[in-house]
N, CA, C and O atoms as a GROMACS GRO file, in nm:
protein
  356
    1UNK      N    1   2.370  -3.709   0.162
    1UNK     CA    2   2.336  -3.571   0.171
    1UNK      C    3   2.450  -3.490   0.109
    1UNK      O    4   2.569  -3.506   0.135
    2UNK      N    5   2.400  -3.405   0.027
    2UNK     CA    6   2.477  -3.318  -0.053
    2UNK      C    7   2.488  -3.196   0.001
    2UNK      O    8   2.383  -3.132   0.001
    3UNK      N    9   2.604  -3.131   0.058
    3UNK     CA   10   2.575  -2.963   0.079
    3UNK      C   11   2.652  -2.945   0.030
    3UNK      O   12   2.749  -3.019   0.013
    4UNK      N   13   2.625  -2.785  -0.028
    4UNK     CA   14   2.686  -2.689  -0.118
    4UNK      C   15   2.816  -2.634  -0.049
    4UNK      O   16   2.811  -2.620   0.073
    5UNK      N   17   2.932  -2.603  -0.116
    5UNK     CA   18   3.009  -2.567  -0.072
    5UNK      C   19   2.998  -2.429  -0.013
    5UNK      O   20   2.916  -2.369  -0.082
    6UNK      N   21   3.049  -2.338   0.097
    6UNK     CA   22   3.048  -2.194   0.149
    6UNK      C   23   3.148  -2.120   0.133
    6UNK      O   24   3.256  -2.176   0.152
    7UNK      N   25   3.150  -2.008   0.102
    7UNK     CA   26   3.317  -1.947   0.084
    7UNK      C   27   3.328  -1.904   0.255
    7UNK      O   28   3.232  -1.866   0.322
    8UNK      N   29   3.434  -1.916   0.293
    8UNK     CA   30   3.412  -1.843   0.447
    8UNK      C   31   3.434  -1.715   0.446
    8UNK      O   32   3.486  -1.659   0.349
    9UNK      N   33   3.402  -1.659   0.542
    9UNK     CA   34   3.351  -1.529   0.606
    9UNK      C   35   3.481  -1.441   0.628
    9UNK      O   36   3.575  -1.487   0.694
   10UNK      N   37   3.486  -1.327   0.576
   10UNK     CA   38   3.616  -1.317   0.638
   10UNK      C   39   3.610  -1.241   0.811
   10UNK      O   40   3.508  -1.184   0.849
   11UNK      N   41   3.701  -1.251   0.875
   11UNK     CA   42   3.720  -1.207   0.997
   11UNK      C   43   3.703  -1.082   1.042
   11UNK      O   44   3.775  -0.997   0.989
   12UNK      N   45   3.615  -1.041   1.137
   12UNK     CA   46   3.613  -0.920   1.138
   12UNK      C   47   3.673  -0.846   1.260
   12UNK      O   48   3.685  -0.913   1.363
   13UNK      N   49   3.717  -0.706   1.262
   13UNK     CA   50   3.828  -0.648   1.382
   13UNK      C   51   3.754  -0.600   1.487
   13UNK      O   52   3.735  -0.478   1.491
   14UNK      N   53   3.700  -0.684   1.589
   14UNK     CA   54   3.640  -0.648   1.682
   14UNK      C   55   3.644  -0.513   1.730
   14UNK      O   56   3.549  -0.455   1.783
   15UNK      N   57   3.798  -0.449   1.703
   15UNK     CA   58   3.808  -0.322   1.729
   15UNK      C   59   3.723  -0.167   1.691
   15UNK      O   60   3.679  -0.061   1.737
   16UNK      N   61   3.742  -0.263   1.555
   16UNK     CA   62   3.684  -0.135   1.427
   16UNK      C   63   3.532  -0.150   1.490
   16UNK      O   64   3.477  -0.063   1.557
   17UNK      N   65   3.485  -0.254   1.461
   17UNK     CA   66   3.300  -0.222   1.504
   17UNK      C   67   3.254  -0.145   1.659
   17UNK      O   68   3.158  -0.073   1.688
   18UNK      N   69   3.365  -0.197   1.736
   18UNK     CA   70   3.340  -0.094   1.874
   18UNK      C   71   3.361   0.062   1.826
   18UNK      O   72   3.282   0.154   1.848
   19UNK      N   73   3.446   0.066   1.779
   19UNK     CA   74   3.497   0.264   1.696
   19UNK      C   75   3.393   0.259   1.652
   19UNK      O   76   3.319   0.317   1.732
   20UNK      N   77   3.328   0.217   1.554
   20UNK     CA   78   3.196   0.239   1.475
   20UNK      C   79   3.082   0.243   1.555
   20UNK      O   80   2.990   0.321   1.536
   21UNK      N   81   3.087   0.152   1.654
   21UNK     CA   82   2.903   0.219   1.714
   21UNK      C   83   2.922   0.306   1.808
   21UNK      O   84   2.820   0.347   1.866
   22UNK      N   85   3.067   0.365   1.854
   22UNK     CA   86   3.059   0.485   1.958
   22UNK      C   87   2.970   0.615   1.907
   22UNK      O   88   2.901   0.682   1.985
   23UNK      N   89   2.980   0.639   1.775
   23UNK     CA   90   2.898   0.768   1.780
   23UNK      C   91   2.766   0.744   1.781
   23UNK      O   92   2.707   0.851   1.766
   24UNK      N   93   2.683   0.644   1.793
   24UNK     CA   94   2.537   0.596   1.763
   24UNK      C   95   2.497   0.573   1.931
   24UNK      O   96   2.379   0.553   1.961
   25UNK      N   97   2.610   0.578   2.041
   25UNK     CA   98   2.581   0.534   2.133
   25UNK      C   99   2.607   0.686   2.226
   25UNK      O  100   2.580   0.717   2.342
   26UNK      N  101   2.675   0.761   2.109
   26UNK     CA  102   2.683   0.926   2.213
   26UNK      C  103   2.593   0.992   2.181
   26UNK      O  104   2.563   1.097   2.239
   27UNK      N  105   2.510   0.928   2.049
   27UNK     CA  106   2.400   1.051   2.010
   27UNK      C  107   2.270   0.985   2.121
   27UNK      O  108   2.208   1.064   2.192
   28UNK      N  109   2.252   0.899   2.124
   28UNK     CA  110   2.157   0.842   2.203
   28UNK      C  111   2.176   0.864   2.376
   28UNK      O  112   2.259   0.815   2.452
   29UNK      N  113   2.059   0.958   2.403
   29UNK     CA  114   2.138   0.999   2.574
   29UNK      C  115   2.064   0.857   2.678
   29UNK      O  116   2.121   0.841   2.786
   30UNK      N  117   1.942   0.760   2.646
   30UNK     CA  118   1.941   0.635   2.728
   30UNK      C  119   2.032   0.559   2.714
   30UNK      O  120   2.087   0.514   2.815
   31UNK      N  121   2.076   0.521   2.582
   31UNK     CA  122   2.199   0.374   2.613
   31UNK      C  123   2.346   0.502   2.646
   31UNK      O  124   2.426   0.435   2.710
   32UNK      N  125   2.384   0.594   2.635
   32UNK     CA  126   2.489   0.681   2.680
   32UNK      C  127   2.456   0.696   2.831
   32UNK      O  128   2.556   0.712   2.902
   33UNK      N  129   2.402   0.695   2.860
   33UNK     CA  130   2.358   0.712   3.085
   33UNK      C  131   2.342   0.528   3.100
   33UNK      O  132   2.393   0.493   3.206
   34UNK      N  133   2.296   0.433   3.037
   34UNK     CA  134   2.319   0.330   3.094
   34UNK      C  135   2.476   0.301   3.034
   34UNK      O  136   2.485   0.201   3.106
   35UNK      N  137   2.566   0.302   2.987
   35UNK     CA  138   2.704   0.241   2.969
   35UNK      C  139   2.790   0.335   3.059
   35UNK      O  140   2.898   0.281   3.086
   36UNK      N  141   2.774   0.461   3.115
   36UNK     CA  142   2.776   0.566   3.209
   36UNK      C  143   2.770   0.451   3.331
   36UNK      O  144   2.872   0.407   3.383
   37UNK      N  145   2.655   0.417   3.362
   37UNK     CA  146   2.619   0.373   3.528
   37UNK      C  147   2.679   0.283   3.505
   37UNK      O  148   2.765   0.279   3.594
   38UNK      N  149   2.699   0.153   3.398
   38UNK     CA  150   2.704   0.067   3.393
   38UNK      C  151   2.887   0.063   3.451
   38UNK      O  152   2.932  -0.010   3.539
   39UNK      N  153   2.940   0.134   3.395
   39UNK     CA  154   3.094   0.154   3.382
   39UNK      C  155   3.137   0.258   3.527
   39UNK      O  156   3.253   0.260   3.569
   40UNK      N  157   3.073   0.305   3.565
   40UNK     CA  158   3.114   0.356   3.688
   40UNK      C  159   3.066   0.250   3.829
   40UNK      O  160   3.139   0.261   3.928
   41UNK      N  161   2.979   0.176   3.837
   41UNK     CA  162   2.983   0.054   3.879
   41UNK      C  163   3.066  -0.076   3.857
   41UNK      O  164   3.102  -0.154   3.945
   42UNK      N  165   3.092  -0.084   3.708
   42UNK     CA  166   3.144  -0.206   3.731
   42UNK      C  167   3.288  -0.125   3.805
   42UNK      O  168   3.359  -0.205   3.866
   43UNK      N  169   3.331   0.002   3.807
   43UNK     CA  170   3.475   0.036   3.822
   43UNK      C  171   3.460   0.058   4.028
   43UNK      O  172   3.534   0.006   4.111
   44UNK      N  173   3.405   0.101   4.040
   44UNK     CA  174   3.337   0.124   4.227
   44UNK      C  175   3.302   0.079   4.265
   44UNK      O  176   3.348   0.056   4.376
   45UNK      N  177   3.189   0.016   4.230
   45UNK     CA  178   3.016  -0.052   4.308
   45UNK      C  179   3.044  -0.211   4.350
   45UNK      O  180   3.035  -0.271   4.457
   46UNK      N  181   3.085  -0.253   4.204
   46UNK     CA  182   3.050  -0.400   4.244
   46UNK      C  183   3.223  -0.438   4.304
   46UNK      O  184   3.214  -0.551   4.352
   47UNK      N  185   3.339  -0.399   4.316
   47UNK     CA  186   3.404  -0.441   4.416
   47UNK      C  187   3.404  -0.476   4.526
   47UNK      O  188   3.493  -0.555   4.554
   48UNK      N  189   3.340  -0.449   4.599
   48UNK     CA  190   3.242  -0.442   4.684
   48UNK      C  191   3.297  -0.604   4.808
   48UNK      O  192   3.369  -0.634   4.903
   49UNK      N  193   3.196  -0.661   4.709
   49UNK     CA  194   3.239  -0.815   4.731
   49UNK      C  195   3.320  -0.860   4.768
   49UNK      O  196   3.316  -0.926   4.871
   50UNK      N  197   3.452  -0.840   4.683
   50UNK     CA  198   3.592  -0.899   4.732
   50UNK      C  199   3.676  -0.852   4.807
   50UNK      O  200   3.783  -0.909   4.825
   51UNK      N  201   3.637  -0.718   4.876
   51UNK     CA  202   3.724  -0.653   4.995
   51UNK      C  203   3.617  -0.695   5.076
   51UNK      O  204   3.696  -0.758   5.148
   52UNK      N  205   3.487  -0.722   5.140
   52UNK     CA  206   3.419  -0.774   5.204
   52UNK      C  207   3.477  -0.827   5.306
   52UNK      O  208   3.477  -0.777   5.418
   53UNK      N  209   3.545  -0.960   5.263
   53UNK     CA  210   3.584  -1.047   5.370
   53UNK      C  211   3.688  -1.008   5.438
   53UNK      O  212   3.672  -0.999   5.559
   54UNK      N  213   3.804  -0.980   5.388
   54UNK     CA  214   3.912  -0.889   5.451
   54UNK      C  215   3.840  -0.743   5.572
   54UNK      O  216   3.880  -0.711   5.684
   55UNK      N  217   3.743  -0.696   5.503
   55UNK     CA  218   3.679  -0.586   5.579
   55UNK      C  219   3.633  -0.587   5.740
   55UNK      O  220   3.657  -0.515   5.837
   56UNK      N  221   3.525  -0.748   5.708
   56UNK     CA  222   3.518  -0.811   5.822
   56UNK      C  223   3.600  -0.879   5.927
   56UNK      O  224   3.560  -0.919   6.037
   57UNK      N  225   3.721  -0.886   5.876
   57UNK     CA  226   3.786  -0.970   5.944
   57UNK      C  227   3.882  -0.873   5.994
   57UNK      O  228   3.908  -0.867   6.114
   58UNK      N  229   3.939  -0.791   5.901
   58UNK     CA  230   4.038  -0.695   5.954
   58UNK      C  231   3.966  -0.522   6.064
   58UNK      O  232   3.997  -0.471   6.172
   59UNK      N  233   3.905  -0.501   5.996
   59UNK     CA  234   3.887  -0.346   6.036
   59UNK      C  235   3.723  -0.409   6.177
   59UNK      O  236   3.720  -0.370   6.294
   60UNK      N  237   3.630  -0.491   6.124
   60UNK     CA  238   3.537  -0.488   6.256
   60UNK      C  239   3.564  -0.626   6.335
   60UNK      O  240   3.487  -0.665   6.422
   61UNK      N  241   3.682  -0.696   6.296
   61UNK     CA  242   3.703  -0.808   6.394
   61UNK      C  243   3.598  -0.889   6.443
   61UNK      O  244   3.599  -0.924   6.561
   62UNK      N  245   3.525  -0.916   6.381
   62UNK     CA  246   3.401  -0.990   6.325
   62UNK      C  247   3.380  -1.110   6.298
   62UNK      O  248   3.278  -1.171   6.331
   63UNK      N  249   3.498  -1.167   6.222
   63UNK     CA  250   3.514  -1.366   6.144
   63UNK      C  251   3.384  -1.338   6.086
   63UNK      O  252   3.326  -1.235   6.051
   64UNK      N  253   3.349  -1.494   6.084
   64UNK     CA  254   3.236  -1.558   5.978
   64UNK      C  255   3.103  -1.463   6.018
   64UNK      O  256   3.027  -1.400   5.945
   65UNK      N  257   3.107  -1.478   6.139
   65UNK     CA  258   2.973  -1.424   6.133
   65UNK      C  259   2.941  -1.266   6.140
   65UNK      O  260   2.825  -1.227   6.127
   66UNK      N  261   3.045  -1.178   6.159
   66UNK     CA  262   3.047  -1.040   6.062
   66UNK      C  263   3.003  -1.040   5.895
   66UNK      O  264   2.927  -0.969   5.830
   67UNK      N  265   3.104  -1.175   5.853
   67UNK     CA  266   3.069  -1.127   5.720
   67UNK      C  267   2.956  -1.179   5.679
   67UNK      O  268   2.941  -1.168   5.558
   68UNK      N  269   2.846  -1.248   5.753
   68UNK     CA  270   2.742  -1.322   5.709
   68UNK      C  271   2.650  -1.181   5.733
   68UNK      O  272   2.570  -1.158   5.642
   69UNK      N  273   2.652  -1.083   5.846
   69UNK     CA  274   2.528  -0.994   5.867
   69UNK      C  275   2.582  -0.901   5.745
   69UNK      O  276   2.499  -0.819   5.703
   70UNK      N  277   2.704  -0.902   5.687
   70UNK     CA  278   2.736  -0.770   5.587
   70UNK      C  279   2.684  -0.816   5.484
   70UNK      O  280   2.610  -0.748   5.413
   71UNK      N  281   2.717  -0.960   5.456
   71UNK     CA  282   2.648  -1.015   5.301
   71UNK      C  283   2.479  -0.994   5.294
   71UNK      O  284   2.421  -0.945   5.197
   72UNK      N  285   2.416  -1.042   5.416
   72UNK     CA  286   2.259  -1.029   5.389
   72UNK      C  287   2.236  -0.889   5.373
   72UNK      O  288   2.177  -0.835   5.279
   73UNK      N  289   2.304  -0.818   5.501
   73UNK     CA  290   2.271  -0.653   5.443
   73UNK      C  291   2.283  -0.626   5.294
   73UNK      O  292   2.203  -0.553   5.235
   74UNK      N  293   2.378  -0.682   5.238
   74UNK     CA  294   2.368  -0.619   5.098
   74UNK      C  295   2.217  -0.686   5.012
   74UNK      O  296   2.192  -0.667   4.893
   75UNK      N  297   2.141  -0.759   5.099
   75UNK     CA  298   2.020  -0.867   5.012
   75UNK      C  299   1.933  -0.752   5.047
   75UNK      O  300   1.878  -0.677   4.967
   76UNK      N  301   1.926  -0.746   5.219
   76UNK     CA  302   1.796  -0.618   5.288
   76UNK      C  303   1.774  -0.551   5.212
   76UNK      O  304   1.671  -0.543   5.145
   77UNK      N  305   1.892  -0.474   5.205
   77UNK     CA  306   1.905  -0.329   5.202
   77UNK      C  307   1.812  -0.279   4.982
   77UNK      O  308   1.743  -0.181   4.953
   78UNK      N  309   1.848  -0.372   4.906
   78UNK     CA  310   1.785  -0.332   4.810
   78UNK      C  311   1.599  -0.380   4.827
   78UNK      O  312   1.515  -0.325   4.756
   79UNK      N  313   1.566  -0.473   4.915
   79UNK     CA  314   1.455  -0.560   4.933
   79UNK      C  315   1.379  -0.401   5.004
   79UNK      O  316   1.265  -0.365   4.977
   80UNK      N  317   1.467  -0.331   5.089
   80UNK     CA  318   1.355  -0.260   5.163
   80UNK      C  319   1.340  -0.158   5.080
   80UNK      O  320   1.234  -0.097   5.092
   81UNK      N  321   1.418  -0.120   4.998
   81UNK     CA  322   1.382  -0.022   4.868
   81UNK      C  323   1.266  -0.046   4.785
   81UNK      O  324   1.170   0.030   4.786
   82UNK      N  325   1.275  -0.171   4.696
   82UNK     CA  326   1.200  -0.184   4.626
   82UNK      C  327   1.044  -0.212   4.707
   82UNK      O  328   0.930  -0.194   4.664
   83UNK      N  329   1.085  -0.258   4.829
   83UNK     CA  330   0.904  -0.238   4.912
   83UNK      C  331   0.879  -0.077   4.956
   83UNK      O  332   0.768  -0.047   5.001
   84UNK      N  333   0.957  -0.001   4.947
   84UNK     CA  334   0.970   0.108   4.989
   84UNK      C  335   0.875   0.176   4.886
   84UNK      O  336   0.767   0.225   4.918
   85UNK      N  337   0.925   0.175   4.758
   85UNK     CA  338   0.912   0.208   4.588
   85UNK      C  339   0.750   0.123   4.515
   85UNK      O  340   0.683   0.164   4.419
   86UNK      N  341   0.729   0.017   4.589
   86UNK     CA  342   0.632  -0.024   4.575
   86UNK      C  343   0.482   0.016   4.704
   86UNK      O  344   0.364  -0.018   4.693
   87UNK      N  345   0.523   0.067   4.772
   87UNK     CA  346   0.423   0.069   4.851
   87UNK      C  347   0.317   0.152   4.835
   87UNK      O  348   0.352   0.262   4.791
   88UNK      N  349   0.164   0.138   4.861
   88UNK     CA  350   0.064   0.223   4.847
   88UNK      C  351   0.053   0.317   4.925
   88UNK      O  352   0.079   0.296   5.043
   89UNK      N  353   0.012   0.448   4.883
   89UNK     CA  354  -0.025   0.569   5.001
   89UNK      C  355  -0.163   0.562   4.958
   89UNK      O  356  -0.248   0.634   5.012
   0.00000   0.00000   0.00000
């Protein structure tokens, strides 16, 4: 089997293409409100998790099984929404 030789590619500056699609992503107000939520969650919301266990253990003196009713609450609590959001009147 014969393949043709390729010139390679040159490298590109990950930097520069992020600079370049910021203004395509400020003119657009859906993907500008999702990188919005997206980024104020990943910075607040989803921490969440890893002070958890300390939470339970320190501030409601709780152990394992504090942090087991806090973890499912976080399962409930979106489950009774979306039946909430789905339900017929």
């Amino acid at each position: 089997m014969r393949i043709p030789k390729r010139e390679p590619k040159h490298a590109r500056v990950p930097l520069s293409e992020f600079h370049s699609g910021l203004p395509l992503c400020d003119a657009d107000l859906p993907i500008r409100s999702t990188l919005l939520l997206l980024s104020v969650l990943s910075l607040f919301g989803l921490q969440y998790a890893v002070f958890l266990p300390l939470f339970a253990k320190d501030i409601l003196h709780s152990g394992a099984r504090g942090f087991g009713l806090l973890m499912s609450s976080a399962g409930v609590a979106p489950f009774l929404g979306v039946a909430l959001c789905a339900r017929t009147d």
